[in-house]
One Martini backbone bead per residue (centre of mass of N, CA, C, O) as a GRO file, in nm:
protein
   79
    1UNK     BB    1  17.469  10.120   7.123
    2UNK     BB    2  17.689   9.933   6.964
    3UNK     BB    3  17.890   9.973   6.698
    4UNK     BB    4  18.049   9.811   6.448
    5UNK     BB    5  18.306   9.713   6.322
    6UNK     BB    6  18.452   9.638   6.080
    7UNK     BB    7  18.562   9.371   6.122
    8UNK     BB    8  18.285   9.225   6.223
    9UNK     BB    9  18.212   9.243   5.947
   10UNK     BB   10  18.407   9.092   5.791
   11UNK     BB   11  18.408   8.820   5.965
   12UNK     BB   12  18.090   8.805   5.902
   13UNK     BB   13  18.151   8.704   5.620
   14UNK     BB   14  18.368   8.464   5.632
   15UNK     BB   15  18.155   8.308   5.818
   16UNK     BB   16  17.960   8.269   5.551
   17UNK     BB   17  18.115   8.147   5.386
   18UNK     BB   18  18.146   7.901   5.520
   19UNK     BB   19  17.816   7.831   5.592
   20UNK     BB   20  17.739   7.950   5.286
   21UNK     BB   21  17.797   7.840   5.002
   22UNK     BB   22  17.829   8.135   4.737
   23UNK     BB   23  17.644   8.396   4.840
   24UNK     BB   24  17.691   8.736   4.910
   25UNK     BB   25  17.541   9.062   5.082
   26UNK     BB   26  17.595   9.360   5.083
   27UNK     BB   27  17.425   9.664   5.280
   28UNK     BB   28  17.363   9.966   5.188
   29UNK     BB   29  17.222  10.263   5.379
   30UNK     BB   30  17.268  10.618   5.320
   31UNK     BB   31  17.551  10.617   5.569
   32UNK     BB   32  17.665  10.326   5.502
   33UNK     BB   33  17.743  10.293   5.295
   34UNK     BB   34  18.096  10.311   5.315
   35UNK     BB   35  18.055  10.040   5.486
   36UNK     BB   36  17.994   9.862   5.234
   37UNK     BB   37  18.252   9.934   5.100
   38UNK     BB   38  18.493   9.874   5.313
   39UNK     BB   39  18.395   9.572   5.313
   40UNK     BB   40  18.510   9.507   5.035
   41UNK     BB   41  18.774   9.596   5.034
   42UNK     BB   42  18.884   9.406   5.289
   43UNK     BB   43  18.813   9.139   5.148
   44UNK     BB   44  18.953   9.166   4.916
   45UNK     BB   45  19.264   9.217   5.068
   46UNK     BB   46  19.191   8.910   5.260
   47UNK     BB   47  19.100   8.742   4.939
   48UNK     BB   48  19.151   8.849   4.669
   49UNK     BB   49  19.151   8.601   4.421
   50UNK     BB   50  18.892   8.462   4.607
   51UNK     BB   51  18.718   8.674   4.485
   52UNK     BB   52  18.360   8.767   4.317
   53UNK     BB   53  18.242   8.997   4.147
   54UNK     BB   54  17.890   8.987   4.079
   55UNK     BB   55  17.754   9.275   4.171
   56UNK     BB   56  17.615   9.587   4.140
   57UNK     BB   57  17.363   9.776   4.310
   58UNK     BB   58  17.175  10.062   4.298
   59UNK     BB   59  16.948  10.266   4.498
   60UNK     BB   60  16.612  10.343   4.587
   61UNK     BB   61  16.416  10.332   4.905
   62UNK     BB   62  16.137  10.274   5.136
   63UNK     BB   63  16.163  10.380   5.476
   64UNK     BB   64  15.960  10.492   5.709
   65UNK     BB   65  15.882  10.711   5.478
   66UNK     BB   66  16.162  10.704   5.343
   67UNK     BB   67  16.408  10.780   5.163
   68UNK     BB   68  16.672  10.589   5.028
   69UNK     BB   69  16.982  10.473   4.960
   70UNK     BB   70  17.186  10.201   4.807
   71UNK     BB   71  17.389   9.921   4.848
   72UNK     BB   72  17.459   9.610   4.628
   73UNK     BB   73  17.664   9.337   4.721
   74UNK     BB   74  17.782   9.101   4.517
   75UNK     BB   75  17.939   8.747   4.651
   76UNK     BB   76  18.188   8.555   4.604
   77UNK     BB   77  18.383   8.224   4.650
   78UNK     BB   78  18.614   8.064   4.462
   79UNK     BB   79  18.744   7.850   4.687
   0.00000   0.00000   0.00000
């Protein structure tokens, strides 16, 4: 199974945005929380000020029996 890389998650949020405007939701969890980070901050810097975070949640869920820590980023796009 390959493991998409960082482009393709930012790809795919960018393609979100267009086909529903609105709201996106990046979530990551246990060992991927870094790459829900990553994934906001290439976002970031490839939509600047068109970008509105609107939210940033941490926590953490029970997954199969397994606690896991999680971080949920809401994101806006501005125009």
């Amino acid at each position: 199974m390959r493991r998409n890389s960082l482009d393709d998650y930012v790809v795919e949020a960018i393609v979100g945005f267009q086909e529903r405007p609105g709201l996106i939701v990046i979530k990551g969890r246990g060992p991927y929380i870094s790459r829900a980070v990553d994934v906001y901050n290439e976002l970031a810097q490839r939509l600047g000020d068109g970008l509105e975070l609107v939210k940033v949640e941490i926590g953490s869920e029970r997954v199969r029996g397994r606690i896991l820590s999680y971080i949920s980023i809401s994101l806006r796009k501005k125009f």
